[in-house]
C-alpha positions as CSV (number, residue, x, y, z in Angstrom):
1,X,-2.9,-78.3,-1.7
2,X,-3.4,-79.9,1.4
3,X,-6.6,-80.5,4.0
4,X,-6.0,-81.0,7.6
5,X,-9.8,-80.8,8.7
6,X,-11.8,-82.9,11.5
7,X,-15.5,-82.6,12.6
8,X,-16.6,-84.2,15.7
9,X,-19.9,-84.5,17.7
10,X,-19.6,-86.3,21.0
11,X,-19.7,-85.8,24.9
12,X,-16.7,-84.5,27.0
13,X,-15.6,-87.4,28.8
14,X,-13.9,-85.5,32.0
15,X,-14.1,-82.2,33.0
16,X,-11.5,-79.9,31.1
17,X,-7.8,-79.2,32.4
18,X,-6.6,-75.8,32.3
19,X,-2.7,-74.7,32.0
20,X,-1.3,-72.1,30.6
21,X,1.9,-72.1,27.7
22,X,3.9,-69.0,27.6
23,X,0.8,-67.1,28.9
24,X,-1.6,-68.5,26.8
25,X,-4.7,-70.2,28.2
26,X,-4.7,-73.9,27.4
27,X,-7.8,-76.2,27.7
28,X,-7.9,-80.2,27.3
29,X,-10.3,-82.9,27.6
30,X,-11.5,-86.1,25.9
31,X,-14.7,-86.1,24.3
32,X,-16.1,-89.6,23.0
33,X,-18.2,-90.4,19.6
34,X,-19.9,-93.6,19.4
35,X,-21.2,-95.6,16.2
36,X,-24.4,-96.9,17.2
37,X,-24.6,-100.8,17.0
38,X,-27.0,-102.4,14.5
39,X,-27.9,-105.9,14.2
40,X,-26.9,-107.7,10.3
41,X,-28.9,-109.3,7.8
42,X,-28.0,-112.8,9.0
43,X,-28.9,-111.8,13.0
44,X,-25.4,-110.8,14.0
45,X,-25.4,-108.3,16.7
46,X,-22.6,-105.9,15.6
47,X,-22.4,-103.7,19.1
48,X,-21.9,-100.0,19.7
49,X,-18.2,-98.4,19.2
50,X,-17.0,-95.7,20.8
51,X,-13.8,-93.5,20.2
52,X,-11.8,-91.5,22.6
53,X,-10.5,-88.3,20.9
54,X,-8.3,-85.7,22.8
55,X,-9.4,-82.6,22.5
56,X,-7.0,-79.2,22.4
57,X,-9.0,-75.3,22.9
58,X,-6.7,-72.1,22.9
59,X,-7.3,-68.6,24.2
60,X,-10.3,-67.5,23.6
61,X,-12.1,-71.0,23.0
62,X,-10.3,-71.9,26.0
63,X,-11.6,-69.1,28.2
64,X,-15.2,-70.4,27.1
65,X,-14.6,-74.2,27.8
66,X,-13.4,-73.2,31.1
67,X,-16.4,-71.1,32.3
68,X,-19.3,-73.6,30.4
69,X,-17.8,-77.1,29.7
70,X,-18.4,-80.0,32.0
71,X,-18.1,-84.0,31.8
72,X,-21.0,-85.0,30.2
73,X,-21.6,-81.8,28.1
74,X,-22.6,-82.8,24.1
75,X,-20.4,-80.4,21.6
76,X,-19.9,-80.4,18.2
77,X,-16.1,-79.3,17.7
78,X,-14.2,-78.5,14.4
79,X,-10.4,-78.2,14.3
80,X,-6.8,-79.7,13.1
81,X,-5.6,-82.7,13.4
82,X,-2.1,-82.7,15.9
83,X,0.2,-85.3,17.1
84,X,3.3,-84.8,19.1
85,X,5.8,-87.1,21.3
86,X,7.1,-87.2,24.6
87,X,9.5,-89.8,26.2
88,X,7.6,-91.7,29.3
89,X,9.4,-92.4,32.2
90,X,11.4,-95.0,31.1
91,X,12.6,-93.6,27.9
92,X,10.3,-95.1,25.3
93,X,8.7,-92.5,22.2
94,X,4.8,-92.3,22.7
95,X,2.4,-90.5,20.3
96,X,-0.3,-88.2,20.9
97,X,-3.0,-87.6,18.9
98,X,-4.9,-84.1,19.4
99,X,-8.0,-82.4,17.8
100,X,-6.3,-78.5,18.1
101,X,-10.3,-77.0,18.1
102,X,-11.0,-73.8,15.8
103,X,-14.4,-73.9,16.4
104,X,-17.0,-75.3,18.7
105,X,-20.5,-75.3,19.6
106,X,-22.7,-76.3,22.7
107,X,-25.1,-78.6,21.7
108,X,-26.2,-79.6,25.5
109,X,-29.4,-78.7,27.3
110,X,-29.0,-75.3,28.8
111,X,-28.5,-74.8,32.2
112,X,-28.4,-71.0,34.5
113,X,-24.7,-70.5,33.9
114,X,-24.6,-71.3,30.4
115,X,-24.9,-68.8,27.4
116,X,-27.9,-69.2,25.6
117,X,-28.4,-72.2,23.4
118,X,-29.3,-70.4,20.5
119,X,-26.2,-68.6,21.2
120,X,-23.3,-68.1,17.9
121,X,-20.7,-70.4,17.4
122,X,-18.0,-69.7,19.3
């Protein structure tokens, strides 16, 4: 048996990118959690962290992001971890690491086009 499973709870960090694969809707962004900084038993200052995750929606999920999501919106997102690889322009292998969401839910403040708060997950 195996587990691919990740849980994140952060803040889109650009407005999300539609394309389309095959005519299937196709939404990305980056999203960013941060570890809050805290200060150690000696007076060390350890500072805030923050992570940049990229963040993959399909179809349906995709078809919400697109109408509702903004930079700056709080989500809580659940999904698959995915890399791939692509050549760059001069012919060297880069990696991508992707959160392929299954599930998501608006956690920001609601505003006139937005579906309720209390709304279902998605």
């Amino acid at each position: 048996m195996s587990i691919n499973k990740a849980f994140i709870l952060g803040r889109v960090g650009k407005d999300p990118q539609v394309s389309h694969i095959n005519d299937t809707k196709k939404v990305s962004f980056s999203m960013a959690t941060t570890d809050r900084g805290y200060t150690k038993q000696d007076g060390t200052q350890v500072p805030d962290r923050t992570e940049w995750h990229n963040v993959v929606l399909w179809r349906q999920l995709a078809e919400t992001v697109e109408k509702y999501v903004h930079k700056g919106d709080k989500l809580y997102i659940e999904g698959k971890i995915h890399t791939r690889s692509y050549d760059d322009r001069s012919g060297q292998k880069r990696y991508v690491v992707e959160i392929w969401a299954e599930a998501m839910e608006m956690l920001s403040t609601r505003r006139t086009d937005a579906p309720e708060a209390s709304a279902p997950q998605v």
